[in-house]
VEXSEBA-403023 format. One record per atom (N, C-alpha, C): residue in three letters; y, x, z. Coordinates in steps of 0.02 Angstrom, whole numbers, padded with zeros to 5 digits, always signed. Example, Ala and Ser with C-alpha at 12.3 -4.5 7.8 and 13.67 -1.06 7.14 Angstrom:
! VEXSEBA-403023
ALA-00284+00660+00390
ALA-00225+00615+00390
ALA-00165+00660+00390
SER-00112+00642+00354
SER-00053+00684+00357
SER+00002+00645+00394
END
This chain:
! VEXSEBA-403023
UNK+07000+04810+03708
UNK+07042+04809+03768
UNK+07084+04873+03771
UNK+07055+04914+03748
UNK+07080+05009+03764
UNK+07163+04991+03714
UNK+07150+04971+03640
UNK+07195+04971+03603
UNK+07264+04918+03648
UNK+07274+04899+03692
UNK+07298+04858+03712
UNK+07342+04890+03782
UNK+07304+04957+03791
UNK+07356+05008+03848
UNK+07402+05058+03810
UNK+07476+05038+03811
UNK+07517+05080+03776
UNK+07533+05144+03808
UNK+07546+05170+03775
UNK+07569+05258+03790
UNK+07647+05219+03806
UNK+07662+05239+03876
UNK+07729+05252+03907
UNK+07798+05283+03854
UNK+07854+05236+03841
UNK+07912+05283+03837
UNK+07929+05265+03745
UNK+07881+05210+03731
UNK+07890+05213+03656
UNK+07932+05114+03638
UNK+07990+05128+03616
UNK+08009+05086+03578
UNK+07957+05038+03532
UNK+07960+04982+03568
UNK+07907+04957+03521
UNK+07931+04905+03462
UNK+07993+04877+03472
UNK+08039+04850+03403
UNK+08014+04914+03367
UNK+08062+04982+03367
UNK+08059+05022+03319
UNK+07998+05042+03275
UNK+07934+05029+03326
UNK+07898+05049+03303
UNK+07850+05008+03255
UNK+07864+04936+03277
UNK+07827+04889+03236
UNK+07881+04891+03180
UNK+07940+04907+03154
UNK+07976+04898+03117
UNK+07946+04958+03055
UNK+07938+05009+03078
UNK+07911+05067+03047
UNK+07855+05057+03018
UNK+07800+05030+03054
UNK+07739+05015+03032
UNK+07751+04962+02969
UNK+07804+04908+02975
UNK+07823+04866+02938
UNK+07849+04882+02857
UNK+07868+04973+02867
UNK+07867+04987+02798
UNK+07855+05048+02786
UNK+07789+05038+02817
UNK+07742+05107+02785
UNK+07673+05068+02776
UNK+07645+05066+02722
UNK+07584+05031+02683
UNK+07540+05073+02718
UNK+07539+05133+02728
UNK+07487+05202+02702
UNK+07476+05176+02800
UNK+07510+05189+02851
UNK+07513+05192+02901
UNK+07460+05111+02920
UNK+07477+05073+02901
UNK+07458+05013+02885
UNK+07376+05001+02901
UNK+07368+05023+02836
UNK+07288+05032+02825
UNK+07280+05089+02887
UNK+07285+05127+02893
UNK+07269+05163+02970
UNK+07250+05134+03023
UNK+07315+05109+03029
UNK+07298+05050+03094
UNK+07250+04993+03099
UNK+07227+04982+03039
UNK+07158+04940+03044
UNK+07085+04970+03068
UNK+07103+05046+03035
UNK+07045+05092+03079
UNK+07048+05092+03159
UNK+07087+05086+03159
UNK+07109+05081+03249
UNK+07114+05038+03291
UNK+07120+04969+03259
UNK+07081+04916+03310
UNK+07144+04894+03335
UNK+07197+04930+03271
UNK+07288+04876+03319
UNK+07303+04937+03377
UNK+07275+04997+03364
UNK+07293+05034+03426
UNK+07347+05099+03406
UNK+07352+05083+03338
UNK+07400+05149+03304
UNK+07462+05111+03313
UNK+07467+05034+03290
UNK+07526+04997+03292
UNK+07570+05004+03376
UNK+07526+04974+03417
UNK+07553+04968+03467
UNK+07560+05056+03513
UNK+07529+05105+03466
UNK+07528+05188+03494
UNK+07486+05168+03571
UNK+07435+05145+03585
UNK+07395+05158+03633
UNK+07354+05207+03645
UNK+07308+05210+03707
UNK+07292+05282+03717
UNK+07234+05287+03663
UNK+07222+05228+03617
UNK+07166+05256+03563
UNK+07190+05234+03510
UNK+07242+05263+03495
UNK+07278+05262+03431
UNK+07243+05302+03371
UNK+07230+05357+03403
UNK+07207+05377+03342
UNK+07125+05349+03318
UNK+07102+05303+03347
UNK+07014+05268+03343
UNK+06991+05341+03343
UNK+06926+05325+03296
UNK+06852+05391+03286
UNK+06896+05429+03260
UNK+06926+05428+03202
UNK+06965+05484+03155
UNK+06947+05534+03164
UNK+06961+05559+03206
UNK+06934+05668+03238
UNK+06861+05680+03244
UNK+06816+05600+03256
UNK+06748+05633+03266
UNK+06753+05622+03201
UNK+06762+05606+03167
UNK+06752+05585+03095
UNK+06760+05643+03031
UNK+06801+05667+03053
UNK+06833+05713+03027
UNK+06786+05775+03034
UNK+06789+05777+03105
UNK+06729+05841+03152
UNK+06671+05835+03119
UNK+06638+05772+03088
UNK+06573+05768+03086
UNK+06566+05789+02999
UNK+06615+05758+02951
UNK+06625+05780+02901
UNK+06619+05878+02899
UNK+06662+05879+02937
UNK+06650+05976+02928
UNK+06593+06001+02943
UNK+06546+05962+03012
UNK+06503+06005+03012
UNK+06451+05987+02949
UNK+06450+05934+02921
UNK+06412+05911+02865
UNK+06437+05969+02786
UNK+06486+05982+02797
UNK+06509+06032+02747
UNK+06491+06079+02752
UNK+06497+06113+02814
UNK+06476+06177+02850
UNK+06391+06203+02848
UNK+06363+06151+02852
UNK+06287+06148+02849
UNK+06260+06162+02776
UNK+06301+06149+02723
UNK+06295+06166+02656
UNK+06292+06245+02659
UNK+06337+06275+02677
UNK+06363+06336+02676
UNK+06363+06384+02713
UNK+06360+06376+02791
UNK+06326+06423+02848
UNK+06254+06406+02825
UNK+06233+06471+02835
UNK+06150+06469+02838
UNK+06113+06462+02911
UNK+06153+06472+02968
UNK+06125+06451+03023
UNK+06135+06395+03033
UNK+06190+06317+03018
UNK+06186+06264+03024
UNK+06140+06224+02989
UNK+06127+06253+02930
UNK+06082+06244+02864
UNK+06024+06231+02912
UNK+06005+06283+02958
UNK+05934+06286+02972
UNK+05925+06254+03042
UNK+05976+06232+03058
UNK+05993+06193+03115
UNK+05969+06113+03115
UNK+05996+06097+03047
UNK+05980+06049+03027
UNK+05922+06019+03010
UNK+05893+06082+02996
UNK+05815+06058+02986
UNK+05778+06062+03014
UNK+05789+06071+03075
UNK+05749+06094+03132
UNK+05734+06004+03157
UNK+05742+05965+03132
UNK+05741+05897+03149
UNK+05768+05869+03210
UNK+05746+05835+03255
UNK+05790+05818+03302
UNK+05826+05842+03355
UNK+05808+05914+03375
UNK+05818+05955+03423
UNK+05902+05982+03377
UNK+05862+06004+03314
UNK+05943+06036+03285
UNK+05980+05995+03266
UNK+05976+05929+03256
UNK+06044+05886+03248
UNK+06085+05876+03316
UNK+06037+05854+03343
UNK+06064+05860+03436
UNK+06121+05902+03445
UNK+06097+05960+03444
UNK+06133+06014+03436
UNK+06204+06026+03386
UNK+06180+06005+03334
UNK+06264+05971+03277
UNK+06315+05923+03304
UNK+06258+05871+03328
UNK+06311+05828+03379
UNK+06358+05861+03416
UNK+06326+05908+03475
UNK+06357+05930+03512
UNK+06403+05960+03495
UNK+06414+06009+03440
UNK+06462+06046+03398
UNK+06521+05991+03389
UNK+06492+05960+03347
UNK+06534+05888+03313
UNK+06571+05864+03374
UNK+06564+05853+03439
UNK+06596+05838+03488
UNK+06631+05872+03504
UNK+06610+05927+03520
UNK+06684+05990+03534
UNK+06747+06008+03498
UNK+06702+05991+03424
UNK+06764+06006+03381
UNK+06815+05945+03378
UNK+06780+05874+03411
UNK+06828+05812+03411
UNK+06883+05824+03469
UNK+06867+05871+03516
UNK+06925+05865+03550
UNK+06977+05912+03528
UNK+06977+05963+03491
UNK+07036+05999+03469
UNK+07076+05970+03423
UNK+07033+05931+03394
UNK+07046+05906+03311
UNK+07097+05826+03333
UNK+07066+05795+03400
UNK+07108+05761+03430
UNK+07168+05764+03463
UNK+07183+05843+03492
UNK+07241+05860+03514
UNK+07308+05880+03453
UNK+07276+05900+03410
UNK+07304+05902+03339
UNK+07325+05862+03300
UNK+07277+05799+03303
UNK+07318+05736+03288
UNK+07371+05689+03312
UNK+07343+05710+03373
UNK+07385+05672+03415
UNK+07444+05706+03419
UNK+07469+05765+03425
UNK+07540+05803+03411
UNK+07562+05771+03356
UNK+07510+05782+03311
UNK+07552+05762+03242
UNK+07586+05695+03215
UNK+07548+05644+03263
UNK+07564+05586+03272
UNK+07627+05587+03313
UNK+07617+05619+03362
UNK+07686+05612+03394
UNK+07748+05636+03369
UNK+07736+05692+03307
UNK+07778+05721+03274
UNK+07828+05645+03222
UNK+07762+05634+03196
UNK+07774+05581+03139
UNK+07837+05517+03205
UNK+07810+05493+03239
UNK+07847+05453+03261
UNK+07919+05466+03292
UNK+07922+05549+03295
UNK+07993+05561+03326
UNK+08040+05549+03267
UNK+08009+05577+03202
UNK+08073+05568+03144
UNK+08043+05517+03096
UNK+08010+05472+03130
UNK+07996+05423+03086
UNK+08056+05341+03091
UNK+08089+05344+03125
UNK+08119+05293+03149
UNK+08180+05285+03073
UNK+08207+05206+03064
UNK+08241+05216+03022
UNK+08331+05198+03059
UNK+08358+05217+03018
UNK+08436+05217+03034
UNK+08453+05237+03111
UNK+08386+05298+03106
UNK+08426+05332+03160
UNK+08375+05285+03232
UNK+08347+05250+03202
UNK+08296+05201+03297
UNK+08251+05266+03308
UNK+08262+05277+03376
UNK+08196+05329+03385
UNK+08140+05259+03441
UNK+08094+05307+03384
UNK+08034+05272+03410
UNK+08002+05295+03479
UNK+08013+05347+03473
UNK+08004+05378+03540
UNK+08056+05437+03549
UNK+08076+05425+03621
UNK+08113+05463+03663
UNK+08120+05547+03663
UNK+08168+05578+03676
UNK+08181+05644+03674
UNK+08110+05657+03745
UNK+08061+05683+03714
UNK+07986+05700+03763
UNK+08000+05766+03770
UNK+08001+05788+03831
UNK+07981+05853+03865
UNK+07940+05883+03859
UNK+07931+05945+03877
UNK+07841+05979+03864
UNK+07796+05941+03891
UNK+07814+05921+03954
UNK+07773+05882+04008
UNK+07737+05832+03975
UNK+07777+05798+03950
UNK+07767+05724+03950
UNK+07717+05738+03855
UNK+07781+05773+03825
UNK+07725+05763+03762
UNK+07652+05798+03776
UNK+07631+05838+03821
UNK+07560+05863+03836
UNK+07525+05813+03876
UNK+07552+05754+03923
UNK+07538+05686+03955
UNK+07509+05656+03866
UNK+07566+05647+03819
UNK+07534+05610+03784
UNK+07473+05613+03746
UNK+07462+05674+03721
UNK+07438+05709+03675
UNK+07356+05717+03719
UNK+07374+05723+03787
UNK+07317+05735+03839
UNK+07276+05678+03826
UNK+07312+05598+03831
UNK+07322+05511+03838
UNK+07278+05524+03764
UNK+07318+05542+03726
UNK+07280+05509+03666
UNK+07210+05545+03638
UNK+07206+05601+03665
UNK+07141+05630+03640
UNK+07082+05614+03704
UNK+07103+05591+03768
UNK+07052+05562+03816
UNK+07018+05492+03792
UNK+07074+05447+03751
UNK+07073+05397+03705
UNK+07023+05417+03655
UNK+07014+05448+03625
UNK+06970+05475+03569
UNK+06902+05501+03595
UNK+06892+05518+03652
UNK+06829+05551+03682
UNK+06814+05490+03688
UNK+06846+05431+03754
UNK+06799+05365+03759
UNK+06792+05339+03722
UNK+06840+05335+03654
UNK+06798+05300+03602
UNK+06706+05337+03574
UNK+06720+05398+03574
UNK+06671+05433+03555
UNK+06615+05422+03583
UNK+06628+05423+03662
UNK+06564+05404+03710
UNK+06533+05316+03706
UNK+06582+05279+03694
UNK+06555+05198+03670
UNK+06505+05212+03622
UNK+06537+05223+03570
UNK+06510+05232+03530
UNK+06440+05263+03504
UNK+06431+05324+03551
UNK+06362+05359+03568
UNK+06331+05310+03621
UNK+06354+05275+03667
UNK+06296+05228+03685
UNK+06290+05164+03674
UNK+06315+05163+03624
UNK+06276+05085+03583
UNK+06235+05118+03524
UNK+06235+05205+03515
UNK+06203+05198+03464
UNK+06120+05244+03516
UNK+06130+05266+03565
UNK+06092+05256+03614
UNK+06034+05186+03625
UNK+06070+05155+03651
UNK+06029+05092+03650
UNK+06006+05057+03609
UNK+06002+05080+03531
UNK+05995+05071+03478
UNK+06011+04998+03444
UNK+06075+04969+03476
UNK+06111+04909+03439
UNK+06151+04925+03394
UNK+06129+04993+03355
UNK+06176+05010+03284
UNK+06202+05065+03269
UNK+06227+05077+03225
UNK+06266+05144+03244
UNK+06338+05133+03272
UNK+06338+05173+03326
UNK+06403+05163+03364
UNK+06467+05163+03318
UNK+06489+05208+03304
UNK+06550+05229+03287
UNK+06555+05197+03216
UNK+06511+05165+03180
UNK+06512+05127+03144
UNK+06524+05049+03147
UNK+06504+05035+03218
UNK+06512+04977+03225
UNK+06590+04980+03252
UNK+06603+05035+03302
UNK+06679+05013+03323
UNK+06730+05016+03271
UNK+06716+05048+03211
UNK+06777+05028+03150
UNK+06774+04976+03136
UNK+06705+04946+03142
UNK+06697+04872+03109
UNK+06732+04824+03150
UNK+06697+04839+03213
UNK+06754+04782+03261
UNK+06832+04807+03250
UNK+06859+04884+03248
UNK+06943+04860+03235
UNK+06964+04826+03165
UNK+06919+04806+03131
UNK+06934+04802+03064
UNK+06949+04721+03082
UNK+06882+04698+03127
UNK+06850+04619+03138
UNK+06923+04611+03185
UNK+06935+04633+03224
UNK+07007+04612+03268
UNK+07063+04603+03228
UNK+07069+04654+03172
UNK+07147+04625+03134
UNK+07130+04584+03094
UNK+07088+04549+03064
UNK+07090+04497+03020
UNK+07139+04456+03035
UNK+07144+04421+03117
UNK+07186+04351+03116
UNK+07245+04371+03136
UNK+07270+04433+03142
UNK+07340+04454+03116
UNK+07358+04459+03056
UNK+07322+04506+03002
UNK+07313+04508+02953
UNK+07327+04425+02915
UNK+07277+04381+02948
UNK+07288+04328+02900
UNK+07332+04274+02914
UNK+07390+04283+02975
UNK+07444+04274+02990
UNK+07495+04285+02975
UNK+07509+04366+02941
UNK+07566+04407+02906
UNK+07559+04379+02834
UNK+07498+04342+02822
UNK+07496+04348+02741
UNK+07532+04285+02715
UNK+07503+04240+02775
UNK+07516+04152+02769
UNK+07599+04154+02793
UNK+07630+04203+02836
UNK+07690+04211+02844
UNK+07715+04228+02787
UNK+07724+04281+02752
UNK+07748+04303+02698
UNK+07727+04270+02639
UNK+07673+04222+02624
UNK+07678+04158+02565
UNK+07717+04133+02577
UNK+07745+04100+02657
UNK+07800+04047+02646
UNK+07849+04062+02634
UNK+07885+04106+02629
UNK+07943+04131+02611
UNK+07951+04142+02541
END
């Protein structure tokens, strides 16, 4: 449902046109549940916790206090989590600029995909899309709470499970031609 509230102010011809010839962008948007295409407020999906959780898993190699954090069993992962969360919201405001970067000069023959944005408004977005990234984060921690799976594993799976019958609409479109 989330992937389905657009961020205000964005050309959306231009932007499905863009997505239309960028492959790399493409596959992205399947991580995202159709929410990078349409730039909704969870465009960017998990990505940042993902990312966040990767570092602190790197970091734990190599700090000797995460090292020992880790082994402290459930009390010190707890505690990684919590790290891993904090670092998803910076790492989300970062993307999300950068996303917004990509879409100002991403337009072709000159279509802007999005509008000449003010400070205001691009810190509205950037605000939009990394609040987008926390609730995904929090779903995700309580389904893996209630122990129906691992969360954030399952919500890639469902954006993956949602584009199929687009996916297998573009394909059966582009055979007939």
């Amino acid at each position: 449902i989330a992937a389905h509230i657009p961020i205000p102010g964005v050309d959306q011809n231009a932007l499905k046109q863009f997505f239309g010839q960028n492959q790399l962008l493409g596959l992205l948007n399947i991580f995202s549940g159709g929410g990078l295409e349409r730039f909704s407020v969870v465009a960017l999906g998990v990505g940042p916790y993902i990312t966040a959780s990767i570092i602190f898993q790197l970091l734990a190699m190599i700090v000797p206090s995460l090292e020992e954090l880790s082994k402290e069993g459930e009390s010190g992962q707890q505690r990684i989590n919590m790290y891993t969360r904090w670092l998803t919201v910076p790492l989300a405001a970062l993307q999300g600029y950068g996303l917004i970067t990509l879409l100002r000069q991403g337009g072709q023959g000159g279509a802007q995909i999005l509008g000449d944005l003010t400070l205001w408004q691009t810190t509205l977005v950037v605000i939009s899309l990394t609040a987008g990234t926390v609730f995904l984060m929090w779903i995700g921690e309580l389904i893996s709470e209630k122990k129906i799976g691992n969360g954030i594993s399952l919500l890639i799976f469902a954006g993956i499970v949602a584009s199929i019958p687009i996916t297998i609409q573009q394909t059966l479109f582009n055979f007939e031609q």
